[in-house]
C-alpha positions in Angstrom: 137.0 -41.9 233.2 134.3 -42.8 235.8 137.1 -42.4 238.4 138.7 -39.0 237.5 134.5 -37.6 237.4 134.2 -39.0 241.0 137.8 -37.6 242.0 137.3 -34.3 241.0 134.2 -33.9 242.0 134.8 -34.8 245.1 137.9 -33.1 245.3 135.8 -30.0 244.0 133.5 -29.9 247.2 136.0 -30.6 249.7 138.0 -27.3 248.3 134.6 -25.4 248.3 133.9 -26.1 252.0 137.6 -26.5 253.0 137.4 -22.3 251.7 134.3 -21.6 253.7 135.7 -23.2 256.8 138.9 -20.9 256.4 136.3 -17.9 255.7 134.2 -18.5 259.1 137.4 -19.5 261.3 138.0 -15.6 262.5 134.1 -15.7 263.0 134.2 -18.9 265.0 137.2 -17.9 267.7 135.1 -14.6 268.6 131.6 -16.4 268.8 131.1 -20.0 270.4 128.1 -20.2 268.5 129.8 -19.9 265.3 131.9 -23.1 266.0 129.6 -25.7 265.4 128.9 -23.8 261.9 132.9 -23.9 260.9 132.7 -27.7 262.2 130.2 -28.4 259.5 131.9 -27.4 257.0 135.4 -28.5 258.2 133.8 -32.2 258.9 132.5 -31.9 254.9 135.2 -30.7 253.4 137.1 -33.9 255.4 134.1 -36.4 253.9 134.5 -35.1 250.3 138.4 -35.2 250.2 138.4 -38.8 251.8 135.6 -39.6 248.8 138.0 -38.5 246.4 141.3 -40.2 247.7 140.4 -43.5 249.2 136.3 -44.5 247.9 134.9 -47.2 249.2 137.2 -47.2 252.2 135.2 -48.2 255.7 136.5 -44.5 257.0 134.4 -42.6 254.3 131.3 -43.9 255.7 132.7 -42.9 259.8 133.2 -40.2 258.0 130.2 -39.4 255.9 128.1 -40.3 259.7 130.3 -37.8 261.6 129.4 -35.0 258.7 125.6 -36.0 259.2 125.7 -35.9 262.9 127.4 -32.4 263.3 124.6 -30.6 260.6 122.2 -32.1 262.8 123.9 -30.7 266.1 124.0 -27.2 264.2 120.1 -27.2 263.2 119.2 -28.0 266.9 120.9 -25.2 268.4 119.7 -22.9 266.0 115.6 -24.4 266.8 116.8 -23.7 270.6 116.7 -20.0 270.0 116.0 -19.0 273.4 112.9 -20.5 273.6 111.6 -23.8 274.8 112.1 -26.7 272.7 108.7 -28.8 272.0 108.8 -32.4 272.8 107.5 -33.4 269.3 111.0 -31.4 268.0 113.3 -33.3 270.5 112.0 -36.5 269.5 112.6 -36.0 265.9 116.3 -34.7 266.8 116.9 -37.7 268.7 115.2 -40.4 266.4 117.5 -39.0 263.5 120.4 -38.9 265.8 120.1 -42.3 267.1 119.7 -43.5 263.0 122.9 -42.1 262.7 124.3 -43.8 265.9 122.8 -46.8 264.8 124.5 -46.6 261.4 128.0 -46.0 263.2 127.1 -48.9 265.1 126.6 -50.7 261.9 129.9 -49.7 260.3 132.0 -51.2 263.1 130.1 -54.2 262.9 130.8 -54.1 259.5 134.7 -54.4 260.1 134.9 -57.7 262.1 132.0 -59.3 260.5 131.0 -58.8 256.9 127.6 -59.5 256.1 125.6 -58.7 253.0 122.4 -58.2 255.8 124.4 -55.3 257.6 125.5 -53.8 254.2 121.7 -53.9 253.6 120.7 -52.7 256.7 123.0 -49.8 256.9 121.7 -48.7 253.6 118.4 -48.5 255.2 119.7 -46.6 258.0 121.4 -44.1 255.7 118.0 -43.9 253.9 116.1 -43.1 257.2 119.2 -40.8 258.3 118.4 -38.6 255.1 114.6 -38.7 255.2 114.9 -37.8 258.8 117.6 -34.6 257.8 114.8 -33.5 255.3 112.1 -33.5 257.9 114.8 -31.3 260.3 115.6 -28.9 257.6 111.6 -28.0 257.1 111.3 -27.5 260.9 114.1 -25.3 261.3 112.9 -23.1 258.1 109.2 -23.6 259.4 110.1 -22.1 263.1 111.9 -19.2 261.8 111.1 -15.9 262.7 109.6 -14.2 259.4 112.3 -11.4 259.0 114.9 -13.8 258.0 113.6 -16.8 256.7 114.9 -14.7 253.7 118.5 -14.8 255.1 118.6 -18.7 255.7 116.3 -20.0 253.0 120.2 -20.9 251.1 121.6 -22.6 254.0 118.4 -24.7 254.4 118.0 -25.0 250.5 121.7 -26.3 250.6 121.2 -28.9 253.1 117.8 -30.0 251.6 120.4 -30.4 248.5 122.9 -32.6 250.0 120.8 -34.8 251.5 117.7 -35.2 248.9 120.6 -36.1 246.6 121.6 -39.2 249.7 117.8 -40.3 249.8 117.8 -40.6 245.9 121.6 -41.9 246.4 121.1 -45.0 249.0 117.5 -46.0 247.5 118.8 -46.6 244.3 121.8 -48.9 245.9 118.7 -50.0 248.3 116.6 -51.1 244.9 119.9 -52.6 243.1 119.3 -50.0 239.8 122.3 -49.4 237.8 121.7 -45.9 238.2 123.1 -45.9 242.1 127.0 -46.1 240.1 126.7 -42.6 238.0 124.7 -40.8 241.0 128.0 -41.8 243.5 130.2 -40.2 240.6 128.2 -37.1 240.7 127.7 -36.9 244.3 130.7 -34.8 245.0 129.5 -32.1 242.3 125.9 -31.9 244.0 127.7 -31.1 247.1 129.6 -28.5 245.6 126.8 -27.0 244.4 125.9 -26.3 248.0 129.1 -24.8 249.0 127.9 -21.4 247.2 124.6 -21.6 249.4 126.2 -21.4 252.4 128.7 -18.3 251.3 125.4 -16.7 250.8 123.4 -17.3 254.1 126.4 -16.5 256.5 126.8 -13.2 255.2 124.0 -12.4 258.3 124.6 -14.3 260.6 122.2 -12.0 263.0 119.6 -13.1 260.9 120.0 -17.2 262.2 116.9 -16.3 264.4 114.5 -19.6 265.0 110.3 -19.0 266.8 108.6 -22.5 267.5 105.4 -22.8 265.2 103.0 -25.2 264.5 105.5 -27.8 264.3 104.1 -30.9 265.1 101.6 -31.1 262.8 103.9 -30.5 259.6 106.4 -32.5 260.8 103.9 -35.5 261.2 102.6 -34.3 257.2 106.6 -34.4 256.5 107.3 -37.8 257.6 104.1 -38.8 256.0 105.0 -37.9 253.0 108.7 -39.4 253.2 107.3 -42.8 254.1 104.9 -42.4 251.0 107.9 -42.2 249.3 109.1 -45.2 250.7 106.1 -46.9 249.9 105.7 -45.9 246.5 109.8 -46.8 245.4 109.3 -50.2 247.2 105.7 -50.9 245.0 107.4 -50.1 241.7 110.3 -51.9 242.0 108.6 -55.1 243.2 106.0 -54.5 240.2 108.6 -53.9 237.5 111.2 -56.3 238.7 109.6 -59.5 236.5 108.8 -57.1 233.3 111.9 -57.5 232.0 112.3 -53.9 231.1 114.8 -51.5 233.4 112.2 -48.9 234.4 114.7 -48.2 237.3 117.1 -45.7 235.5 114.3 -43.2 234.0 112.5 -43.1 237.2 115.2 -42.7 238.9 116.7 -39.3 237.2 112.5 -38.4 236.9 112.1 -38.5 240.5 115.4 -36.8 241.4 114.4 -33.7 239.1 110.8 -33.5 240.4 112.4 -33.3 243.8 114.7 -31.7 243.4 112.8 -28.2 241.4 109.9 -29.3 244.4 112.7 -28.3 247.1 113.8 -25.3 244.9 110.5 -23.6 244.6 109.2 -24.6 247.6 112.0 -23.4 250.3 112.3 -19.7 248.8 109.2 -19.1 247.2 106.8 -17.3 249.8 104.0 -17.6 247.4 104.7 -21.3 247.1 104.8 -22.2 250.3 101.6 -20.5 251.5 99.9 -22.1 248.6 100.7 -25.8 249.6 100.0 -25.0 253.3 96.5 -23.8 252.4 95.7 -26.8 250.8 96.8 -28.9 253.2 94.9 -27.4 255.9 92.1 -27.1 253.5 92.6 -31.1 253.0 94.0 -32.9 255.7 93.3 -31.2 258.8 89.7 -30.5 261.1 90.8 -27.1 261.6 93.2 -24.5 259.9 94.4 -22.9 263.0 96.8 -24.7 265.8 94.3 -22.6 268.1 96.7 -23.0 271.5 100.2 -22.3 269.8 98.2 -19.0 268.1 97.0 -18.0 271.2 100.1 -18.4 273.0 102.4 -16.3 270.1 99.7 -13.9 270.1 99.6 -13.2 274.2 103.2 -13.4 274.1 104.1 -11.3 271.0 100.9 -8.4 273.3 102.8 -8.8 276.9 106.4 -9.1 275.9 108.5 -6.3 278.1 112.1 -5.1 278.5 114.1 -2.3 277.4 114.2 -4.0 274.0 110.7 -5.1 273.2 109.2 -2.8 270.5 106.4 -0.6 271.2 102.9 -1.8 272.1 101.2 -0.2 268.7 104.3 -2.2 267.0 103.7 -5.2 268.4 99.4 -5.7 267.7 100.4 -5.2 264.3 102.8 -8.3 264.2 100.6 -10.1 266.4 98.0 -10.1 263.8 100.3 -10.8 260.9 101.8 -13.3 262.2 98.4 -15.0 262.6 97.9 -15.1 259.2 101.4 -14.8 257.6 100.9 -11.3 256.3 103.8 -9.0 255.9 103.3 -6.7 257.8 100.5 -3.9 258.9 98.9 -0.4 260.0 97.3 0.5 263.3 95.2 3.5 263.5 93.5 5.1 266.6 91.5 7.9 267.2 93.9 10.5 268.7 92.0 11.8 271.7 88.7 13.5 269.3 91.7 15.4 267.2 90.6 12.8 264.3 92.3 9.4 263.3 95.8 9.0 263.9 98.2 6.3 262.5 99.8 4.5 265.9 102.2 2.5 263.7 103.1 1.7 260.4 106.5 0.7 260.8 105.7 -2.6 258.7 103.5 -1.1 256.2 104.6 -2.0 252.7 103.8 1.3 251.6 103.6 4.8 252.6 100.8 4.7 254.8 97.6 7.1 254.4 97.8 10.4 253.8 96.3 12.9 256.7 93.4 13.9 253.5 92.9 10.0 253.5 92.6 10.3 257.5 90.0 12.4 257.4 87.9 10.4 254.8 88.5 7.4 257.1 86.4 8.7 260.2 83.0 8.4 259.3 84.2 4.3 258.5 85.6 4.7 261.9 82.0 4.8 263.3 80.2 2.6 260.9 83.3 -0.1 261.9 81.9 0.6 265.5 78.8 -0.2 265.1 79.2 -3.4 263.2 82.4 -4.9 264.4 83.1 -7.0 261.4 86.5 -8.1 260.3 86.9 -7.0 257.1 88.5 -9.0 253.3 89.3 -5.9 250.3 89.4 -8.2 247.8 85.8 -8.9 248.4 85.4 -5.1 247.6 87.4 -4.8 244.8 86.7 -7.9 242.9 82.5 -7.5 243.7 81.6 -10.4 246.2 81.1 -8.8 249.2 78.3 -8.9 251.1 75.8 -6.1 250.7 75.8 -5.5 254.7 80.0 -5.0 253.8 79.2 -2.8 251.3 77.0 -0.5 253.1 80.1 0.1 255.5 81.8 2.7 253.2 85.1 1.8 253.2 87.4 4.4 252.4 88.6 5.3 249.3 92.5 4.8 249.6 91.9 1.4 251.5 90.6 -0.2 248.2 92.8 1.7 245.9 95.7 0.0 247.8 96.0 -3.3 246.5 98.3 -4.0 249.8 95.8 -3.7 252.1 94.3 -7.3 252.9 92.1 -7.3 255.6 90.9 -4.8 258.3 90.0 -6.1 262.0 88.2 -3.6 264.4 89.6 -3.2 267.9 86.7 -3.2 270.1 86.7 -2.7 274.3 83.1 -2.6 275.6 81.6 -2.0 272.7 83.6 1.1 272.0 86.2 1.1 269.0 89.9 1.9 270.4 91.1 1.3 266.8 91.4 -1.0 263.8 94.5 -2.9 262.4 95.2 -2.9 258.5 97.0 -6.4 257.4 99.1 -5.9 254.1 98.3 -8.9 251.2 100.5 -11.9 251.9 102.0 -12.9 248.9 100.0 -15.9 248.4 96.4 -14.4 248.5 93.5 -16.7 250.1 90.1 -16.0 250.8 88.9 -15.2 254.1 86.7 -17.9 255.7 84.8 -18.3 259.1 88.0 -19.5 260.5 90.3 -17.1 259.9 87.1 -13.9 260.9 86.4 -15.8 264.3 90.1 -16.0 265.5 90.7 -12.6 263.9 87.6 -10.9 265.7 88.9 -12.6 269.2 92.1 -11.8 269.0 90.2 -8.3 268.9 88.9 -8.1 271.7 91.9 -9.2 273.2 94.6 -6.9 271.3 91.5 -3.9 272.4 91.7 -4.6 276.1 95.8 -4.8 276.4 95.3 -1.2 274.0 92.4 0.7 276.2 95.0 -0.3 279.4 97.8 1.5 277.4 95.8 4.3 276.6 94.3 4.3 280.1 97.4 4.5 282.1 98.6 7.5 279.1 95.5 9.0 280.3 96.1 8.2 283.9 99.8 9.8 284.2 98.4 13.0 282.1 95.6 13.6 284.8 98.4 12.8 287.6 100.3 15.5 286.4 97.5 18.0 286.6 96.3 16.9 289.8 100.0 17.7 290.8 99.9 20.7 289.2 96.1 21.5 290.9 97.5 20.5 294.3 100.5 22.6 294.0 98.5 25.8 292.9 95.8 24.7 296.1 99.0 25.0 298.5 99.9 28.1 296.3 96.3 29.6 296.5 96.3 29.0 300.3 100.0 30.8 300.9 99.0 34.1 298.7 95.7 34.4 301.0 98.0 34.7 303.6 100.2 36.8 301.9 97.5 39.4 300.9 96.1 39.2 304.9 99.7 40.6 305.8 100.0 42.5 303.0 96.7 44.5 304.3 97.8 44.8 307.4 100.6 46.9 306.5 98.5 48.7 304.1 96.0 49.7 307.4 98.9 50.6 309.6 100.9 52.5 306.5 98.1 55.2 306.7 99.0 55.5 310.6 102.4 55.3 310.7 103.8 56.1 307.6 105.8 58.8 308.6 107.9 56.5 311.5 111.3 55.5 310.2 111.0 52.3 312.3 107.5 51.5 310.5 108.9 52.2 307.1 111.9 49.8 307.6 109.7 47.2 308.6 107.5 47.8 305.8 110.7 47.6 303.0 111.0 44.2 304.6 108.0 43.0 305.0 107.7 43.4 301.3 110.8 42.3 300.0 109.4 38.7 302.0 106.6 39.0 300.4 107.8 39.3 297.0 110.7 36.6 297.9 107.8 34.2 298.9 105.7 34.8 295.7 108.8 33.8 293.6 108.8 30.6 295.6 105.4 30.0 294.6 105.9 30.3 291.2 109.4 28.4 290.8 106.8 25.8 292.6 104.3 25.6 289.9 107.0 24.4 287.6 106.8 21.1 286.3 109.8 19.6 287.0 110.6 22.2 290.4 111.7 20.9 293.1 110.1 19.3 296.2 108.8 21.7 298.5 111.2 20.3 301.3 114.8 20.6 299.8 117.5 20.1 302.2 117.2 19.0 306.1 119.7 19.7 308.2 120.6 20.4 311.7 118.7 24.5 312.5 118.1 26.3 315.8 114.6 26.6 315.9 114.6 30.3 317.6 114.9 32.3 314.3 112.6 29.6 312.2 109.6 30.2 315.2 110.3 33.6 315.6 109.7 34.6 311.7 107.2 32.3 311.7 105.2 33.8 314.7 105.9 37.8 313.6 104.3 37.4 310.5 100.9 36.7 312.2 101.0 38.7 314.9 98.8 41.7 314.2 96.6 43.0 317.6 96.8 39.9 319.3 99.5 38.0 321.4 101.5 34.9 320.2 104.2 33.8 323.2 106.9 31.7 322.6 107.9 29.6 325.6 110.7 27.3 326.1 114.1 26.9 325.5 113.9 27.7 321.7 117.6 27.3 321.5 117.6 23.5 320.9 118.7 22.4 317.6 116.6 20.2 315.1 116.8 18.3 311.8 114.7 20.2 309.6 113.9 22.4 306.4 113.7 25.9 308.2 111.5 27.2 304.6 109.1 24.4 305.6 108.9 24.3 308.9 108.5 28.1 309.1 105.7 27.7 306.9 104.3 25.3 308.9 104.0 26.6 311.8 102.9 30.0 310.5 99.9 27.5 309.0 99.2 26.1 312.4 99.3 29.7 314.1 97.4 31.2 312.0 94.3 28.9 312.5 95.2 29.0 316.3 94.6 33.0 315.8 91.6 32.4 313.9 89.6 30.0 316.4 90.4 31.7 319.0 88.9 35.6 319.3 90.8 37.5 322.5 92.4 34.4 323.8 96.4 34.6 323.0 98.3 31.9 321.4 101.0 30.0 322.5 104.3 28.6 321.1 105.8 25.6 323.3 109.5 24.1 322.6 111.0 21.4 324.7 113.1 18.6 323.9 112.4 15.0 325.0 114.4 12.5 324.8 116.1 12.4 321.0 113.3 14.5 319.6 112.2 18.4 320.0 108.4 19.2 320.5 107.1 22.3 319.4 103.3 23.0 320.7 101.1 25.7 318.9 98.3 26.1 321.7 95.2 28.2 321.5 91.6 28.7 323.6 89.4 28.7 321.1 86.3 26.6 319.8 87.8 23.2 319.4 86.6 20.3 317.3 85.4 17.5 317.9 86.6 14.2 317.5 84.9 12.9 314.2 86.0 16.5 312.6 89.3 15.5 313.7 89.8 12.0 312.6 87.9 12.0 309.4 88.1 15.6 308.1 90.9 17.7 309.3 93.7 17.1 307.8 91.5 16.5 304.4 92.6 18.9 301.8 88.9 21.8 300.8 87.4 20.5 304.8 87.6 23.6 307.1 85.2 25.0 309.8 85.8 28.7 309.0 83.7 31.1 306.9 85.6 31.1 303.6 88.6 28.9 304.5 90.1 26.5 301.5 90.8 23.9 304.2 94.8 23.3 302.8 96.5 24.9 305.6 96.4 21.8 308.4 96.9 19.4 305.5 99.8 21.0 303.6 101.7 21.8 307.6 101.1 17.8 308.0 102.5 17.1 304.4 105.8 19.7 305.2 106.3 18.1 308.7 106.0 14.8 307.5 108.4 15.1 304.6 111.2 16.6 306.9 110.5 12.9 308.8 108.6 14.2 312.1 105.1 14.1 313.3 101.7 16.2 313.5 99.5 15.1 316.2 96.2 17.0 317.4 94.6 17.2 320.8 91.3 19.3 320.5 88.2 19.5 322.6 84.9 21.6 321.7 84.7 24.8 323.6 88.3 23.9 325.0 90.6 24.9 322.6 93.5 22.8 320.5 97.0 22.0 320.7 98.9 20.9 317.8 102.5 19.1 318.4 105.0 18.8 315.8 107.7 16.0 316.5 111.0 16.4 315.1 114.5 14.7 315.3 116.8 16.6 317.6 120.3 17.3 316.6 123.8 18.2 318.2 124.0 21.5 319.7 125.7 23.9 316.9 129.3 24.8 317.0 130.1 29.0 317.5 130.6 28.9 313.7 127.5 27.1 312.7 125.5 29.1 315.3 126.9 32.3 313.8 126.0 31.3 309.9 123.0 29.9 310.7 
């Protein structure tokens, strides 16, 4: 009978994870990473059919080591995750590794020497191999991100199964009890058990997702706690040994069950969990806090880039919840003296705040200024606040919302850029001075990355109206000239108005005029398009000669030179360039006429504007001229040398200045020449 419970157990188990090797196998040959998974479970299913056929059998125990070794493998690569293993972690993957190398070592041993000293040695080993597997099991489920703990709490509660059932298994046949022979019988059940754990934690497989945490400290409580075990098995079987009485068997099934509903509540209960490790930090340790792996998660979690990294509002609030294990959170800001503004609440248990609730909220957004405090609603709600708290005002909905936890005030110099709302982890703790200190620093430091956000926001809005302004200040300056011309023809219209000649040349000088306004307004766009649009090889002849005819009124502009010669250039910008330049040639100079120069040297054309005027001097020059609002006329906006520099320098040429007091000035423009135009090209342009 004892046989036929351990066959078909056995046989049970090896059929569960023979199935869930068959399920994953499609899974495995598209994803490498899946491979070590379907290895597991093929390796299992091998151990539990050898168990049923051939127990007791040297292989079962290769066999059993092999299965051992490969969950291992798999529970390392998932704590790799990306991330940077910590040397406390590898040393506990390679101490339980090397058991189970040890115990391999053992086995063979074993085969050419029999010895009742290996037998008990390797039952040792296979005692510290499952001890050690326990200790991996609460890493992993410790270091994994929060959003799917819930996702691979079965797989971990599985493993923590098979091998809590091995400590109890091999400690009994350590101890001699009589209870070691039904728990081998049963062994291949408990494993089956697990089988359905695993169907239920690969249904994700995204969600295998592992984060180092404050590992070291809990595995060091872990292995405590196993070696306590140790201790305590090894005390009460040396004192009940000489009483006569078999103590061994009840003990045995008490411990089993205690540790076995421990595991169960423990591994998926959130509430659990947070209870035990606030009592441990409470108890065993100096400080709650791991204050350098915070700090780290916390900078990291602020600063983390990439197309893929989640907003900054998004990730302050997980900062701070992950500090404190709290589900999730709300961020609100004041949105730019328009009242409070929710920057995130894509965590938020609930529904978030109501804009009616916003507005109740801003006179606590002053009083949270002024004080700075970090903030428990429980204190509130249940009456043991302080009465400086109290005097705060907190909103209404904040304490009707049993969800909201805790409230930390973003302050940057002094000045509140906004204040994070933590939901209620499901474990709820009081507050202490540890938690408020860490929580009011990480402040500060969540504030300054947020003012920088907000800054640069603030910064690109103002670029885009100082583009706008410097666009309309070019704008400005071109309709000044446009309305000089345009009352120049209005003069002469009263003279000449009934010449045929004058009129054609006033239907043109308008239709220009109006073509040139439309420019300026396609300009003021905000996505139009740069001012130079398309350089390309232009005779300079027509480009001067527009340029210079729309300033000429009583007084003489020559054009000199062999204005033939071809140049790379916008012939919109340069024209307005030059008419610029001329134009504050005219204007320094009273009777004097003004002269345009073209000659080519070398691979560039030179194009002179020349005038006898006033001059400047050289401080005007270097440190003025070319500033945009500096000019030395009565009324001038000071754009037109800058913007001719800006056009001339965008086509890729040069804007120099020679200029004495009393003297005159001579500006040169620089261009790249080009290859002399075909008949066609000539003819087009």
């Amino acid at each position: 009978m004892d046989g036929l419970i351990s066959f078909w157990s056995h046989a049970l188990a090896a059929a569960c994870f023979a199935a869930l090797m068959i399920w994953r196998l499609g899974e495995a040959a598209r994803n490498p990473a899946q491979r070590l998974l379907a290895g597991s479970f093929a390796l299992t299913a091998c151990w539990a059919w050898l168990a049923a056929v051939v127990p007791g059998e040297p292989v079962l125990a290769f066999a059993e080591s092999a299965r051992n070794l490969l969950w291992i493998s798999l529970l390392y690569s998932l704590s790799a995750a990306g991330e940077e293993r910590e040397r406390g972690l590898k040393l506990v993957y390679a101490a339980v590794a090397g058991v189970i190398g040890l115990q391999l070592i053992g086995e063979t041993l074993q085969l050419f020497s029999p010895s009742g000293a290996i037998a008990q040695t390797g039952l040792i080993l296979r005692i510290t191999t499952a001890a050690g597997a326990l200790v991996v099991v609460h890493n992993v489920y410790g270091q994994a991100a929060p959003s799917s703990r819930s996702h691979i709490r079965f797989a971990m509660l599985g493993l923590a199964l098979i091998w809590v059932y091995d400590l109890n298994l091999y400690t009994s046949r350590y101890l001699g009890s009589p209870t070691a022979a039904r728990l081998a019988e049963w062994r291949g059940l408990a494993v089956a058990f697990a089988a359905p754990l695993f169907a239920l934690a690969t249904r994700k497989d995204g969600a295998w997702r592992v984060r180092l945490s404050r590992a070291a400290t809990f595995q060091s409580l872990s292995l405590l706690a196993i070696c306590a075990y140790f201790a305590l098995m090894a005390i009460l079987a040396t004192a009940l040994r000489g009483s006569g009485i078999d103590w061994s068997s009840s003990l045995m099934i008490g411990i089993l069950a205690l540790m076995t509903v421990g595991a169960m509540v423990l591994i998926p209960s959130a509430r659990a969990r947070g209870w035990v490790k606030v009592k441990l930090s409470k108890h065993l340790f100096e400080h709650r806090y791991d204050y350098r792996t915070e700090w780290l998660r916390f900078t990291e979690t602020l600063g983390r880039a990439g197309p893929d990294a989640p907003p900054l509002s998004e990730r302050v609030v997980t900062a701070f919840a992950d500090i404190i294990d709290a589900p999730g959170g709300l961020l609100l800001i004041n949105d730019g003296g328009r009242g409070l503004a929710v920057a995130d609440s894509s965590s938020w248990p609930g529904n978030g705040p109501t804009p009616e609730a916003l507005e109740e909220t801003t006179d606590f957004w002053a009083q949270l200024e002024a004080g700075g405090r970090v903030l428990e609603f429980e204190g509130f709600r249940q009456g043991w606040a302080s009465a400086r708290d109290r005097e705060l005002g907190v909103p209404k909905w904040l304490l009707e919302d049993n969800t909201a936890w805790a409230a930390i005030p973003l302050l940057h110099h002094q000045r509140l850029i906004g204040f994070v709302v933590l939901a209620a982890p499901e474990y709820r703790r009081q507050l202490d001075w540890e938690d408020f200190d860490l929580l009011r620093t990480a402040g500060n430091q969540a504030a300054s990355s947020l003012a920088e956000a907000l800054g640069q926001e603030a910064l690109s809005h103002a670029q885009r109206f100082e583009e706008f302004n410097r666009r309309f200040a070019f704008i400005l300056h071109d309709i000044k000239n446009l309305v000089s011309q345009l009352s120049l023809l209005a003069r002469n219209a009263e003279r000449d108005a009934d010449n045929p000649d004058f009129r054609a040349d006033m239907v043109a000088t308008l239709q220009s005029s109006v073509g040139k306004m439309n420019e300026m307004l396609n300009r003021l766009a905000p996505h139009s398009q740069s001012r130079v649009q398309r350089i390309e090889p232009q005779p300079l002849r027509p480009i001067l000669s527009a340029a210079i005819a729309t300033k000429r009124r009583d007084r003489e502009v020559n054009l000199i030179g062999d204005a033939s010669v071809v140049a790379m250039v916008d012939a919109t910008a340069l024209e307005q360039a030059v008419a610029h330049l001329v134009q504050n040639a005219l204007d320094a100079s009273s009777e004097e006429p003004v002269t345009v120069r073209v000659a080519e040297q070398e691979a560039n054309v030179i194009v002179a504007i020349i005038d006898k005027g006033v001059g400047m001097d050289g401080d005007f020059v270097r440190n003025q001229l070319f500033q945009p609002f500096a000019s030395t006329k009565s009324g001038g906006f000071g754009i037109g040398a800058f913007e001719a520099r800006s056009l001339i320098m965008a086509m890729g040429g040069r804007l120099n200045v020679d200029s004495r007091p009393g003297r005159g000035t001579t500006f040169t423009i620089t261009l790249p020449a080009a290859e002399p135009l075909s008949e066609p090209e000539r003819k087009r342009a």
